[in-house]
N, C-alpha and C positions, 0 to 999 in steps of 0.2 A: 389798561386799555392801550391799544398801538393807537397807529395814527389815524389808521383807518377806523376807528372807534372798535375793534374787535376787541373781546377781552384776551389780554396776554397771558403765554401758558410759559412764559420762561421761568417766572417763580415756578413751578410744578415741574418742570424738566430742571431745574439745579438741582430741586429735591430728587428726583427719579438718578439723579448722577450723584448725591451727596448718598443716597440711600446702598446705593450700587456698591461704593469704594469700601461701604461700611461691612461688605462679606454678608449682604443679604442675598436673596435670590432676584436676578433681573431678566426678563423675559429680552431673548432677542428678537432680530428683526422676521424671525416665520415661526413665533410664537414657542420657542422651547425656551426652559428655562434651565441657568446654569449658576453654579454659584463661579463666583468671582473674588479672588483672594490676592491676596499683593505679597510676591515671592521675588526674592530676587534672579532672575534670570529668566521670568514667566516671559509669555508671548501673549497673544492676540490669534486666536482661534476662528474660522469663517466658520459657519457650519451650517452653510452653505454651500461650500467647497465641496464635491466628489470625487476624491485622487481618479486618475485615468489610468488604464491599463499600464501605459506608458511609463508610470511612476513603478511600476515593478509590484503593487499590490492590489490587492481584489477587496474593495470593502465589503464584506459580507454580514454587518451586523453596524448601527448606528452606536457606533462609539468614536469617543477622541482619548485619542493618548498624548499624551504629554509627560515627557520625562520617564519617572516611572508609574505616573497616576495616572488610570484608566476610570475616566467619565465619561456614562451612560447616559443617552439624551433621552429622554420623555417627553411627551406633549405633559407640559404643568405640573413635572415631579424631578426632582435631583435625588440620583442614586447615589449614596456618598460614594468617596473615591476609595480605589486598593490600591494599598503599598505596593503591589507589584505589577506586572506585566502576565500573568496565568487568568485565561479565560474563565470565566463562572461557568458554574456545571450546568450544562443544557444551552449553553448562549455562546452562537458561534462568533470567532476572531475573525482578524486581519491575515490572513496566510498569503508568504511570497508566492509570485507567479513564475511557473519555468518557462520556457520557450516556446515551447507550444500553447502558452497559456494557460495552465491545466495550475492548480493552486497544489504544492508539495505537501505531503501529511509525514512525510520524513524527520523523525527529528533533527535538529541541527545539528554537524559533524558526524551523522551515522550514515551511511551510504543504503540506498535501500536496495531490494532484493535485484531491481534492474539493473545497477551498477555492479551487483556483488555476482561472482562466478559462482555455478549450480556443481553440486558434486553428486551422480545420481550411479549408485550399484542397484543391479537389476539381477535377476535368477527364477529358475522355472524349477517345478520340483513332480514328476508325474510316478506314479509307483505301478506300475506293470508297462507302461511306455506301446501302446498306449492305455491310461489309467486313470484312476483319480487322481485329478492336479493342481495345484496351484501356483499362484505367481508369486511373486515379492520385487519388492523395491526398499530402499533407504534413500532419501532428498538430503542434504546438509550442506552448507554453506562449506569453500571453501578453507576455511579456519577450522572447520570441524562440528560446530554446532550444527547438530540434528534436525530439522525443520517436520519432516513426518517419517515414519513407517507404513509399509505399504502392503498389503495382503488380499489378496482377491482368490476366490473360489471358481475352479476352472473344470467342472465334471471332470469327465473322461477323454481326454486328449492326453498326445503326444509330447514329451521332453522337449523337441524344437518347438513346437507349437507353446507349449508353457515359458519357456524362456523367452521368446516374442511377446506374448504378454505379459511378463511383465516389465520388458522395454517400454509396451505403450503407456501400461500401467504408472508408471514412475513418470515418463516424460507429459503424459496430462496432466497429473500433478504437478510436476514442475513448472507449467504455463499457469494451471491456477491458480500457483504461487505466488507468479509474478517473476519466477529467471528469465531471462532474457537471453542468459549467457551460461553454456552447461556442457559439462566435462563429464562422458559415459562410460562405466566400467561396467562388463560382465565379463562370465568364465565361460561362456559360448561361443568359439573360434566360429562357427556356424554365422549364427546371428551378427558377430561382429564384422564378423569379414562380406557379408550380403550385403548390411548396410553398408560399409564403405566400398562395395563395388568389386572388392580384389574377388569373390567369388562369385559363379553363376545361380540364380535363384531357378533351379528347373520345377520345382512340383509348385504346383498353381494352387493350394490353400496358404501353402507360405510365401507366394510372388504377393497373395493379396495383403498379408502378415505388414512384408518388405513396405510395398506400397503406403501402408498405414504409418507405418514409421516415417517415411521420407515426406507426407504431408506436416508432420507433425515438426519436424525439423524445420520448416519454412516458418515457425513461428517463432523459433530462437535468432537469434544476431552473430551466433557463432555455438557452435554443434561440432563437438571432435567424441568420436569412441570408440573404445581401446579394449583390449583381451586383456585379463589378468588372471592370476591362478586362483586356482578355489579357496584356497586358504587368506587369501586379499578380498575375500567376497563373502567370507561366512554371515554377516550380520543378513545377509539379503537372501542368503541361501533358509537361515532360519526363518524367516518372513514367508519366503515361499512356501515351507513345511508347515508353516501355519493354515497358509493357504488352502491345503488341503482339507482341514478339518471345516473349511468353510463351505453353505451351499455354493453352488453353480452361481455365478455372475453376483454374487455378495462380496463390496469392496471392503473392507476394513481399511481404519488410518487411524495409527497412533502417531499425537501431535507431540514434538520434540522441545528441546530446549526453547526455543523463541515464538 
């Protein structure tokens, strides 16, 4: 009893803290329960606490990490701890915040596709000109890994008109990839020299061609393309001869190395 005659609960709270120290499970103060073990160099956990923006993480899943053990809170259950730092399958983590806020899916130390420079050969392939045609493209990162192949079925059109598609061919791809940043080859003086302006676009199916291309560039961060010879283009040149055997407006993509 205190003094007030109420009956005293301090015997029943030693035991709720003698029971605690013992590595049983103790409910905290908004009802989760966690176990509590005596390690050297432990801490004291709020969880309560919801880090802010500010702290550079996005909590997306009611876990505490500590050290390298990651504990799962439950309303009245303790998921035991894992030796490591790797998310359970289906149960999202902690992911850093970048600048914009947006949580990175990049693994650590790999740059992803927005940082990494685009390498895109493009080629038209049309057999009576104008004929049955096709496009091609090849996407790969600047190191060299292949990212897709590209082939699309273009009926009966013109050589210029086929080489322009598969400019646009390859550079949607490229954005649905995710470059940002992309370095253009084809063996079309035509098509390359339009784009960069050194020549006049006079026939108005291929101004609309042009026009299509320079929307599509406002969605890179840096856009250079260059003429190279046919023999520096083959891989795209056979994509586009693929192309052919394709129906009318049927894209094909074979996915590459990554």
């Amino acid at each position: 009893m205190d003094p007030h005659g109420r009956p005293s609960h301090a015997p029943r709270l030693q035991q709720d803290i003698a029971s605690s120290s013992s590595n049983k499970l103790a409910p905290n103060h908004v009802g989760f329960y966690i176990g509590i073990t005596s390690q050297t160099g432990s801490q004291c956990v709020d969880l309560n606490h919801m880090p802010s923006k500010d702290s550079g993480y996005e909590d997306i899943s009611h876990s505490v990490q500590h050290t390298k053990h990651i504990f799962t809170i439950q309303p009245g259950r303790l998921v035991r701890p894992r030796q490591d730092d790797t998310p359970l399958p289906g149960r999202p983590t902690r992911r850093r915040l970048d600048a914009a806020g947006l949580a990175s899916v990049t693994p650590p130390g790999r740059p992803g596709l927005q940082q990494m420079m685009g390498i895109l050969h493009f080629d038209g392939a049309s057999q009576g000109n104008p004929g049955n045609a096709g496009a091609g493209a090849v996407l790969m990162t600047e190191d060299g890994r292949v990212k897709s192949r590209l082939r699309e079925g273009l009926g009966a059109v013109t050589n210029n008109i086929a080489e322009y598609r598969g400019l646009i061919l390859g550079l949607k791809y490229a954005i649905r990839h995710g470059f940002k940043r992309i370095k253009v080859y084809g063996d079309s003086q035509l098509v390359c020299n339009q784009v960069n302006g050194v020549w006049k676009t006079k026939k108005q199916y291929l101004k609309e061609l042009r026009n299509e291309v320079i929307r599509l560039k406002e969605d890179f961060h840096s856009f250079e393309i260059s003429h190279v010879r046919r023999e520096l283009n083959a891989e795209a040149d056979r994509q586009a001869n693929i192309g052919i055997t394709l129906a009318s407006g049927f894209v094909d993509e074979e996915l590459g190395d990554f």
